[in-house]
C-alpha positions in Angstrom: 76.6 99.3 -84.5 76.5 103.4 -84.2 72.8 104.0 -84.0 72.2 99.5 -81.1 68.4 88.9 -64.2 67.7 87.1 -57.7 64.2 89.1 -57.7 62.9 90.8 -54.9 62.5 87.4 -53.0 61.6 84.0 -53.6 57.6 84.4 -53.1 58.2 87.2 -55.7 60.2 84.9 -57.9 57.4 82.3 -57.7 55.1 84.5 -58.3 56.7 85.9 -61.9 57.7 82.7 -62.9 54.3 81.3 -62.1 52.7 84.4 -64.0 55.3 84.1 -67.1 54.5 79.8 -67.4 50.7 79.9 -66.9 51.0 83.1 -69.6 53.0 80.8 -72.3 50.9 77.4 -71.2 48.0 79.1 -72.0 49.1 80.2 -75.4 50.4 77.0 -76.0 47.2 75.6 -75.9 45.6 78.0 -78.0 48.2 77.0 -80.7 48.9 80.2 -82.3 51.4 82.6 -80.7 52.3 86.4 -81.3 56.1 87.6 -82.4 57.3 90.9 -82.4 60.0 91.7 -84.4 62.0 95.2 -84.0 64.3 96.7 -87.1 67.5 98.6 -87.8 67.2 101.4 -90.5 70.5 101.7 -90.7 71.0 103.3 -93.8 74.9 102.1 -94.3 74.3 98.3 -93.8 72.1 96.1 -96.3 68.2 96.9 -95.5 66.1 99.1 -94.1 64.0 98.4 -91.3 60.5 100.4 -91.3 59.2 99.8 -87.7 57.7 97.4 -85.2 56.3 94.9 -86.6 53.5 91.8 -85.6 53.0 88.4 -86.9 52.1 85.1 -86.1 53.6 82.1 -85.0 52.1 78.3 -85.0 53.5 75.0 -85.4 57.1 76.5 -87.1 54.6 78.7 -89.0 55.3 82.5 -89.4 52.3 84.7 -90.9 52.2 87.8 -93.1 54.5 90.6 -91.2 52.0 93.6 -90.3 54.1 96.9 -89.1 52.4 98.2 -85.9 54.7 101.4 -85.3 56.2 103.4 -88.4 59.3 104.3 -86.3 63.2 104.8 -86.6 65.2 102.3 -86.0 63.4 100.0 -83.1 66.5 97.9 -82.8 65.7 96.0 -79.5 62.2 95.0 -77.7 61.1 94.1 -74.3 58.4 93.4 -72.2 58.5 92.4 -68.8 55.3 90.4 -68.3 52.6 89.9 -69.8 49.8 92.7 -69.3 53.1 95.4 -69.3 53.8 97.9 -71.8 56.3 97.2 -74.8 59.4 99.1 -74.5 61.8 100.0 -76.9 64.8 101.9 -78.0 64.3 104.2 -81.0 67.3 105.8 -83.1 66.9 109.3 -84.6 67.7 110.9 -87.7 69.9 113.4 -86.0 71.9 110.4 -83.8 70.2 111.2 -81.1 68.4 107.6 -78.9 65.5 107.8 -77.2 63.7 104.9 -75.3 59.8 104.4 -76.0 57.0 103.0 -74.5 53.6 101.4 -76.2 50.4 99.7 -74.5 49.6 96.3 -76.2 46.0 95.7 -77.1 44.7 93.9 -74.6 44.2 89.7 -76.4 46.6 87.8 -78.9 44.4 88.0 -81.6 47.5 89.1 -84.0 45.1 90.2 -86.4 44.0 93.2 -84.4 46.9 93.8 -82.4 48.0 97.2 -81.9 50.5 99.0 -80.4 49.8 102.3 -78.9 52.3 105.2 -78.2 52.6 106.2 -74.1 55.8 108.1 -74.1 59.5 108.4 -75.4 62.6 110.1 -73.6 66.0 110.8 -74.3 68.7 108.0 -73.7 71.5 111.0 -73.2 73.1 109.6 -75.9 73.4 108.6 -79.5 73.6 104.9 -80.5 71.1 103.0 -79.0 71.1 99.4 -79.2 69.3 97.7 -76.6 66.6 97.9 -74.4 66.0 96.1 -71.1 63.7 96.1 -67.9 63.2 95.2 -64.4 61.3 91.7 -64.0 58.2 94.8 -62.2 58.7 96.8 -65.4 59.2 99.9 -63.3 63.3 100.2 -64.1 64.2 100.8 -67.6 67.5 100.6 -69.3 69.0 102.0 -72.2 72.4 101.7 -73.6 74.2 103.8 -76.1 76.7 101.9 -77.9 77.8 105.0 -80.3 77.4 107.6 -77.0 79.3 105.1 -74.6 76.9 105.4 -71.6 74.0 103.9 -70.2 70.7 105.6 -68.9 68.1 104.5 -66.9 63.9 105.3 -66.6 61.3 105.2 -64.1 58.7 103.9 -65.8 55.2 104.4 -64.0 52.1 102.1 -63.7 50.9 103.5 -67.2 54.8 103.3 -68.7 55.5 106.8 -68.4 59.1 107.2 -68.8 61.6 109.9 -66.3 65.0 109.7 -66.7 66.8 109.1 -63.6 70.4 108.1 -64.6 72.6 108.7 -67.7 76.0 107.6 -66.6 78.5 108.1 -69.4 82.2 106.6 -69.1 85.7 108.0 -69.9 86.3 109.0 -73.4 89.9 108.7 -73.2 89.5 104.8 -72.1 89.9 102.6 -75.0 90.1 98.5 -75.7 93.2 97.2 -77.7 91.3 96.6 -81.4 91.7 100.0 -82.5 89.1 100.5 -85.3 86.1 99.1 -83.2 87.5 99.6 -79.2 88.2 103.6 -79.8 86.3 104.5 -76.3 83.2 103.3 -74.8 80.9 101.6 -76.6 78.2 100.4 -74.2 76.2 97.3 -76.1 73.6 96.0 -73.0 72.4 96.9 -69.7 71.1 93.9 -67.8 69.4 94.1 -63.9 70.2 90.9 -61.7 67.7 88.8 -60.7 67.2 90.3 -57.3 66.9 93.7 -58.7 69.5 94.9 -57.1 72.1 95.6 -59.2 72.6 96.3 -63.3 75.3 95.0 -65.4 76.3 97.0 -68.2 78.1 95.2 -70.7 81.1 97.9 -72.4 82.4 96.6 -75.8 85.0 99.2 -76.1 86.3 99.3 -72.9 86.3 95.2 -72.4 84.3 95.4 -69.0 80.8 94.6 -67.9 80.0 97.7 -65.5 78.7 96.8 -62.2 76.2 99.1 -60.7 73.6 99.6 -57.7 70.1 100.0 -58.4 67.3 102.2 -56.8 64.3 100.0 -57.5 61.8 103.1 -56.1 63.6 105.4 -58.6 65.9 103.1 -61.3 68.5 105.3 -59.9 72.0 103.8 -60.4 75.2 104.5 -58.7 78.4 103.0 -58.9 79.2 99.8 -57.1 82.8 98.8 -55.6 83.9 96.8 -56.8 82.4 98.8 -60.3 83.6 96.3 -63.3 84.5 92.8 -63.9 87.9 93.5 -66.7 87.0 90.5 -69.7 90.1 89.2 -72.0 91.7 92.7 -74.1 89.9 92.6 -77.5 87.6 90.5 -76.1 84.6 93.3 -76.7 82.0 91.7 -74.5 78.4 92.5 -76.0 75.3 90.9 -74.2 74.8 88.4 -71.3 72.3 86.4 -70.1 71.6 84.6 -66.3 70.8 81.6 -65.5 67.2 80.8 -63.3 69.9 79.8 -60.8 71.0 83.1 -60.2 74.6 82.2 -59.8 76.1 81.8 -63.4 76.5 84.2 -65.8 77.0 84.1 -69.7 78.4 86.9 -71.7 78.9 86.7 -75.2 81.9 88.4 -76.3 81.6 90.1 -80.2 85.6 90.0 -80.6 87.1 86.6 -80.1 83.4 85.2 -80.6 83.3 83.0 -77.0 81.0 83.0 -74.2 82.3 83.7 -70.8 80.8 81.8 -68.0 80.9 84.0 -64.5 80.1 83.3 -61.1 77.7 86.0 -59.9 78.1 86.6 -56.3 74.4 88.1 -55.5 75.4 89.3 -52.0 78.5 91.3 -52.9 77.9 92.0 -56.4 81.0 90.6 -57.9 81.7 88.6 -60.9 84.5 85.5 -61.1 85.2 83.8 -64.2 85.1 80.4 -64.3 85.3 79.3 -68.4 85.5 80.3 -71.5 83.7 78.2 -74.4 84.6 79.2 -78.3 81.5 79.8 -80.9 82.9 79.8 -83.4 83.8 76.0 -86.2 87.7 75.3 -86.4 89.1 76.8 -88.6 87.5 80.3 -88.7 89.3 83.3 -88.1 87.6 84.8 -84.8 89.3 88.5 -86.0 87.2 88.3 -89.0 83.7 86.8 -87.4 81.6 88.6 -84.5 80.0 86.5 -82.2 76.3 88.2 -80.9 73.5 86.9 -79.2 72.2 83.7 -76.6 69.5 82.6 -75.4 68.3 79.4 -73.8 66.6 76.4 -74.5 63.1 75.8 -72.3 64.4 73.3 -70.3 67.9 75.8 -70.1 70.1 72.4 -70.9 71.1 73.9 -73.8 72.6 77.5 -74.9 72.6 78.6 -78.1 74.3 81.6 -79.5 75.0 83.5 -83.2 77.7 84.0 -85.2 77.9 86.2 -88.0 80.4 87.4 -90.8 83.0 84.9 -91.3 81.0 82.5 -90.2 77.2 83.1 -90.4 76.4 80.3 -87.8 74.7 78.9 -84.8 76.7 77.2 -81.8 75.0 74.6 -79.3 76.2 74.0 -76.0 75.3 71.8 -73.5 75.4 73.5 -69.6 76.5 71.3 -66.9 73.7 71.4 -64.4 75.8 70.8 -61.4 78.8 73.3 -62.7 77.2 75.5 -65.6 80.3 74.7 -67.7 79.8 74.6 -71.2 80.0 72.0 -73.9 79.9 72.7 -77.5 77.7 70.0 -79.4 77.3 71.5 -82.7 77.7 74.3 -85.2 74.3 74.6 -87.6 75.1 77.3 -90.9 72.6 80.0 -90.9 71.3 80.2 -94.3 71.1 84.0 -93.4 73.2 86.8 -93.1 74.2 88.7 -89.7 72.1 86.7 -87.2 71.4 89.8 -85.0 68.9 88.0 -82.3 67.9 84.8 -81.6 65.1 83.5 -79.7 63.3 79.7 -78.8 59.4 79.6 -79.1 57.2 79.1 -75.7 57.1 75.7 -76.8 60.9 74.7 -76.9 60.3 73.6 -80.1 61.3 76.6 -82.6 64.1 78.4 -82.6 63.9 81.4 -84.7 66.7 84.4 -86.1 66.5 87.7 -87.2 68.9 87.7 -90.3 69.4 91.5 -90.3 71.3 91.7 -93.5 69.2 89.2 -95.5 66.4 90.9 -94.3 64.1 88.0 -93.1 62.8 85.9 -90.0 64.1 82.6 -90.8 62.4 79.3 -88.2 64.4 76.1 -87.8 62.9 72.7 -85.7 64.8 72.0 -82.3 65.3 68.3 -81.4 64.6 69.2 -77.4 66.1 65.9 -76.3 70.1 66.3 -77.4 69.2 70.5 -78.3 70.4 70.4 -82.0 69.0 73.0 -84.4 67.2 71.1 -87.7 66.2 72.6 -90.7 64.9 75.6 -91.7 60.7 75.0 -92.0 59.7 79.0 -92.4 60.9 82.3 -93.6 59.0 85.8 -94.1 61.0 88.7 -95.4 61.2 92.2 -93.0 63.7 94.3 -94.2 66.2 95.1 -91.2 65.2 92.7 -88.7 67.0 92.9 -85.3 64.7 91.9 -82.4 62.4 89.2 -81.5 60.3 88.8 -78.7 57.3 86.6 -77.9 54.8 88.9 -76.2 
């Protein structure tokens, strides 16, 4: 695309986790929750995203989509915790990213929710895809996938953004696939759970980037070792940790598997310990893309997209004593180019943002052995990329 977690200690671990589960319990009980969903406008692919948008989300249900934020390109969300600002990445006209920040009405009435500007900066770069941010919200990372850097933010208690990093990698480094691994093309920027360090995921260049963080000013600077070197032609694309803070997934676009790492937390290092394949027999992996993962509630289960050739869902089971992974199933996506995936507070929903078709499509998860049902709901927004229960 050319425009697209150990924490401070264990009492402060606690203390998130405690503040993230008494958040979603309480929404729970009230029954209806609040979605987010952010857009590509891509003009050269299939749709045309308008903007941050709201609805809402009950029992598999999806309401009426309401656009919040008349914006270009808000290809990727985030919000730390709940009562924190939303932040986003924002393409431009002229190629140029730019993270942004918005305050969220205070309640989760979605029919008067609103979404209120603080601040945008420059990423340093062109391509933004995806946004992230430090479990205090203070840290803020962009990553420029057409720009091939990374950039980081200081955001303050009200979400004011200053740059403090932009680091951007050699353009005469390239991967092996030569029409998509031409230099640095930097896809996600993720910080580890003790906030110590970020991992930047570099599809071109077939590394994930390992860097030290300044949590007082989100400063980064360049860790030794400074990369983890995937398969060539792998072109590894997001990653996600486990609670555990010891294994690592990373989804790889190219050969469409997922990579489990051992994260060493003291030394900042990353060991591979297996590979897993997304994609049914059969398919060609050169003509599919493998993209995103996320977890089931109970994180027994990982689920992660395919798209192109094979515009499907994988289902693994994680070994809880190892964190190997099983495949269990390959569900068809009705939809085309699954660009995000996400599983409802409840465990019960798992959701996609078909960006091609241009919808928000909900299918029912059987919690006990994690397979993905069938579709219940759909709504229609043009472009959609992001989803994020806020």
């Amino acid at each position: 695309m050319l425009t697209r977690r150990k924490f401070l200690g264990s009492a402060a671990a606690g203390a998130a986790m405690m503040l993230r589960t008494t958040t979603s319990s309480a929404r729970e009980m009230a029954g209806t929750q609040r979605l987010f969903v952010g857009t590509s406008s891509q003009t050269e692919f299939t749709g045309h995203g308008e903007g941050i948008f709201v609805t809402s989300f009950r029992d598999g249900r999806l309401g009426s989509p309401r656009l919040l934020a008349k914006v270009t390109s808000p290809s990727f969300l985030a919000v730390p915790q709940a009562g924190h600002p939303l932040f986003a990445v924002l393409g431009g006209d002229d190629g140029a990213s730019r993270a942004a920040s918005y305050a969220i009405s205070q309640g989760h009435d979605v029919a008067t929710t609103t979404l209120t500007p603080i601040d945008t900066a420059s990423s340093g770069g062109g391509g933004g895809c995806h946004v992230s941010a430090s479990p205090d919200g203070r840290c803020v990372f962009v990553s420029n996938y057409g720009g091939g850097s990374v950039a980081s933010f200081h955001a303050d208690s009200s979400g004011k953004l200053t740059q403090a990093s932009v680091i951007r990698f050699p353009p005469t480094e390239h991967g092996p696939v030569q029409d998509r691994q031409e230099g640095s093309h930097v896809h996600s920027a993720m910080v580890s759970p003790d906030g110590a360090f970020v991992l930047v995921n570099d599809f071109g260049l077939d590394r994930i980037h390992v860097f030290g963080l300044d949590r007082a000013t989100a400063k980064l600077t360049p860790h030794r070792p400074d990369h983890w070197l995937s398969e060539p032609g792998s072109g590894p694309r997001h990653l996600v940790f486990h609670p555990n803070g010891r294994w690592i997934y990373c989804i790889c676009e190219l050969n469409s598997t997922v990579v489990q790492l051992q994260w060493n937390a003291t030394h900042g290092v990353l060991t591979p310990k297996s590979v897993a394949k997304t994609l049914p027999d059969g398919v060609d992996a050169a003509k599919a893309r493998g993209c995103e993962m996320v977890f089931s509630k109970d994180m027994r289960f990982l689920y992660a997209s395919n798209r192109r050739a094979s515009e499907s869902f994988a289902v693994f089971a994680v070994d809880a004593s190892t964190g190997a992974l099983t495949k269990i199933q390959n569900k068809p996506n009705p939809g085309l180019e699954a660009r995000h995936i996400a599983v409802d507070p409840s465990g019960r929903w798992f959701l996609v943002a078909n960006q091609f078709s241009g919808d928000v499509t909900v299918f029912a998860l059987d919690m006990a052995t994690g397979h993905i049902g069938e579709p219940v709901s759909k709504i229609e927004v043009s472009g959609a990329s992001c989803l994020l229960f806020a």
